[in-house]
C-alpha positions as CSV (number, residue, x, y, z in Angstrom):
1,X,0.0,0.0,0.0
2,X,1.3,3.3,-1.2
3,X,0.7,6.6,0.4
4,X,1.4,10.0,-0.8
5,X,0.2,12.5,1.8
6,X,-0.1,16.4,1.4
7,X,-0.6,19.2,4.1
8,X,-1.3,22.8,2.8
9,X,-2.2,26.2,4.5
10,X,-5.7,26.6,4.1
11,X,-5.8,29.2,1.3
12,X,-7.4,28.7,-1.8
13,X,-4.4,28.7,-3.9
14,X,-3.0,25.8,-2.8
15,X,-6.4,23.7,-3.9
16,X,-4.8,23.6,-7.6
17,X,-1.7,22.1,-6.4
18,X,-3.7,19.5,-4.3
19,X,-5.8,18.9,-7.6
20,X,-2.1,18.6,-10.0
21,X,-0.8,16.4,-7.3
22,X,-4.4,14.2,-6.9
23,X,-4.5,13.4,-10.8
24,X,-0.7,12.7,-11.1
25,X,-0.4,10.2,-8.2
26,X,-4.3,8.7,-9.2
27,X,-2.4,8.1,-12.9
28,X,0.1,6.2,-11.6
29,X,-1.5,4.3,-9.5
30,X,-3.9,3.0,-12.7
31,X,-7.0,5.2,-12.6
32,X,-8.5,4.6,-15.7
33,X,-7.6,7.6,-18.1
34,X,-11.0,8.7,-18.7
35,X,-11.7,9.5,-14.6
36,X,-8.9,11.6,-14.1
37,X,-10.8,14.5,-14.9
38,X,-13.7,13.4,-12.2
39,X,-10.8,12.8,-9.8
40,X,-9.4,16.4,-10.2
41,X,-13.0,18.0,-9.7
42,X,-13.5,16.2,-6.7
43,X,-10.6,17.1,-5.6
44,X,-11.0,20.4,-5.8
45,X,-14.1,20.3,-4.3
46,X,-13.1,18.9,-0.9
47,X,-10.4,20.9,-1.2
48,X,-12.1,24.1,-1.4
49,X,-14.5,23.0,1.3
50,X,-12.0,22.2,3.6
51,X,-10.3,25.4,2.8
52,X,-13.6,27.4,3.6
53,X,-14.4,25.7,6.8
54,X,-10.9,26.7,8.4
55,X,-11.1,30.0,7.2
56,X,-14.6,30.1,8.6
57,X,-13.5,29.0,12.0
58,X,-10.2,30.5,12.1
59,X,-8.6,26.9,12.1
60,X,-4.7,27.3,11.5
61,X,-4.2,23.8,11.1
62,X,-3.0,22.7,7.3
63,X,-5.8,21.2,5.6
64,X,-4.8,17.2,5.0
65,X,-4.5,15.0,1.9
66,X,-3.4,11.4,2.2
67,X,-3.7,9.5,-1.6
68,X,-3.5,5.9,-0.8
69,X,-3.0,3.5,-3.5
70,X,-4.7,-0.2,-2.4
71,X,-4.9,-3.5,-4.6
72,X,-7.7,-2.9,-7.2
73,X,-8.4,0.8,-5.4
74,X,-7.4,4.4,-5.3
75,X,-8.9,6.3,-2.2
76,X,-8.0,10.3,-1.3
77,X,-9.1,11.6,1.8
78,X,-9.3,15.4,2.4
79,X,-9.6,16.1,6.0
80,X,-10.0,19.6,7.6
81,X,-10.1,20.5,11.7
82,X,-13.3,22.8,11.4
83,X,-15.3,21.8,14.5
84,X,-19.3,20.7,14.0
85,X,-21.6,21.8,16.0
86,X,-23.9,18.6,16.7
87,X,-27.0,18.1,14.2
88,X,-29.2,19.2,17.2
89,X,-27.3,22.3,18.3
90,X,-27.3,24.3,14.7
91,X,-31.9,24.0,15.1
92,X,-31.7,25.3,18.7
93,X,-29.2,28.4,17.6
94,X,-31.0,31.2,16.8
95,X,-29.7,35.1,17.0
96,X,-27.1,37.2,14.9
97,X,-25.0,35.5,12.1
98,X,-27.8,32.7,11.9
99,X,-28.0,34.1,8.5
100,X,-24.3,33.6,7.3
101,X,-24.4,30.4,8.8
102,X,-27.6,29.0,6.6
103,X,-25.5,30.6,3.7
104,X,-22.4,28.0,4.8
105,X,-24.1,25.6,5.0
106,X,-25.8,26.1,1.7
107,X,-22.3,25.7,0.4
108,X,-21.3,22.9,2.2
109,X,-24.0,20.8,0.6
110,X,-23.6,22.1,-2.6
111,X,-20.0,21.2,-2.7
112,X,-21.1,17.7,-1.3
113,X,-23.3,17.2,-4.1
114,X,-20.9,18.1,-6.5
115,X,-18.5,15.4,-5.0
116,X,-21.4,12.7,-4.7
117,X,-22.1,13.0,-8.5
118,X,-18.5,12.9,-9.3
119,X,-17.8,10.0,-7.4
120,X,-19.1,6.4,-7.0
121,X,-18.2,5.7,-3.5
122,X,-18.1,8.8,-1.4
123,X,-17.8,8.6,2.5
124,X,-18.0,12.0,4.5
125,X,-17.3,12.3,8.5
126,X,-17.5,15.4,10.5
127,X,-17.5,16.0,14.1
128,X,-16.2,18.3,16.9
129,X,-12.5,17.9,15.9
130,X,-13.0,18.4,12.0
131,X,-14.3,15.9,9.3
132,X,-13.2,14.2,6.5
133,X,-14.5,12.8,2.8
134,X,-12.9,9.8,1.8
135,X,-13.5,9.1,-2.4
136,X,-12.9,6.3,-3.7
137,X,-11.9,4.5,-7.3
138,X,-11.3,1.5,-9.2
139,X,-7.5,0.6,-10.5
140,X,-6.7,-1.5,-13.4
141,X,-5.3,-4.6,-12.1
């Protein structure tokens, strides 16, 4: 099992690098030629989310990227330190900023979408230390 893994301030400029670095390791490790673009939008959209929710909550922390080459699978995982408040938590807030956070959130699921239609097998984790979304593809043999 080869890993490549990838740790970048969490500014939107380095989301391209992340993408260049995603399709170039995903091509060697025999992701079918016709995916690669697929793998470097989803990419970028984890990225980009994970870039948002730090800058959102003033996280300092690098944003992670571990590209993990299994037999018969290639798996990325993006994973960001942006705390979550629980599901029940964000329908009990009220008051100022309640706006901007609808607005987020918004974004969050639209980028989630995004991912989900790029990408068969999608698993997303988030919690009070940060999250992650693991993607998943198939290798040639």
């Amino acid at each position: 099992m080869a890993t490549v893994e990838l740790r970048f301030s969490a500014l939107p400029e380095h989301v391209r690098t992340a993408r260049l670095v995603a399709a170039a390791v995903a091509r060697r490790a025999g992701v079918d030629e016709a995916v690669l673009d697929e793998v470097r939008l989803a990419v970028g959209e984890a990225c980009s989310r994970a870039v948002g929710l730090h800058q959102a909550a003033d996280v300092p922390a690098p944003v992670r990227v571990a590209l993990v080459e299994e037999e018969k699978q290639f798996s990325i995982e993006v994973g960001d330190e942006a705390p979550r408040a629980a599901p029940g938590e964000r329908a009990a807030g009220g008051g100022p900023g309640r706006g901007e956070d609808s607005e987020a959130e918004g974004e969050d699921e639209m980028g989630l979408a995004v991912i989900s239609g790029l990408v068969d097998d999608v698993e997303v984790t988030a919690g009070e230390n940060g999250g992650s979304i693991r993607m998943t593809w198939p290798t040639a043999s």
